[in-house]
C-alpha positions in Angstrom: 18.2 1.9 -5.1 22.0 1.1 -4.8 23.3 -2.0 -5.5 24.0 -4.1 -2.5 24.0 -7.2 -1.6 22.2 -7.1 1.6 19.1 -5.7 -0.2 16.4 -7.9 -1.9 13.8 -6.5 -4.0 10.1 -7.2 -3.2 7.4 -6.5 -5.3 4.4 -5.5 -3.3 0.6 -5.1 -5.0 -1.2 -2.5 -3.2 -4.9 -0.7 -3.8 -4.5 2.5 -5.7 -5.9 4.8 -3.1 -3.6 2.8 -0.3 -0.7 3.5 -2.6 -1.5 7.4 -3.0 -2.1 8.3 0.5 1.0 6.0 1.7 3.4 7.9 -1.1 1.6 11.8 0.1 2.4 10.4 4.0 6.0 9.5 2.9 6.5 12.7 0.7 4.9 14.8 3.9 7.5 12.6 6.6 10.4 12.8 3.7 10.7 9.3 4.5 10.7 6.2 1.5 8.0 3.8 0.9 10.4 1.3 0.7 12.1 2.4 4.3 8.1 2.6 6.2 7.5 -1.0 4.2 10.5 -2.5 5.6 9.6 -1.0 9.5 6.1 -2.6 9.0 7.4 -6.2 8.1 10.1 -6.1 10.3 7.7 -5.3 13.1 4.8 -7.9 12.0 8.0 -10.8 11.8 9.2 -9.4 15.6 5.6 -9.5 16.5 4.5 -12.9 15.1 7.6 -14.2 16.6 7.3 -13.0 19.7 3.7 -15.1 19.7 5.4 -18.0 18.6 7.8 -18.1 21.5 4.9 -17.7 24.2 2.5 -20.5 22.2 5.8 -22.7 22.8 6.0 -25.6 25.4 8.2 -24.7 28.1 11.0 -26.6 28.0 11.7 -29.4 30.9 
């Protein structure tokens, strides 16, 4: 990975057979693990956000 300072390594502990068939679905999409890892957080933070605004008060 290139050094930049906008990146932030994360180490991520995943089953063995989880691992395998994300890398063969990444290799078969030519896309990274690291890319489809970074699209699933960044979805589950837009997601969990978007739950915490509605559970909010409305303001008055």
């Amino acid at each position: 990975m290139p050094e930049n300072p906008q990146l932030k390594d994360l180490r991520v502990y995943l089953d063995a057979d989880i691992h395998m068939r994300l890398k063969i679905l990444c290799v078969k999409k030519n896309r990274s693990m690291s890319s489809v890892v970074a699209e699933l957080v960044e979805q589950w933070i837009e997601e969990t956000e978007e739950l915490e605004r509605q559970k909010r008060p409305p303001r008055s």
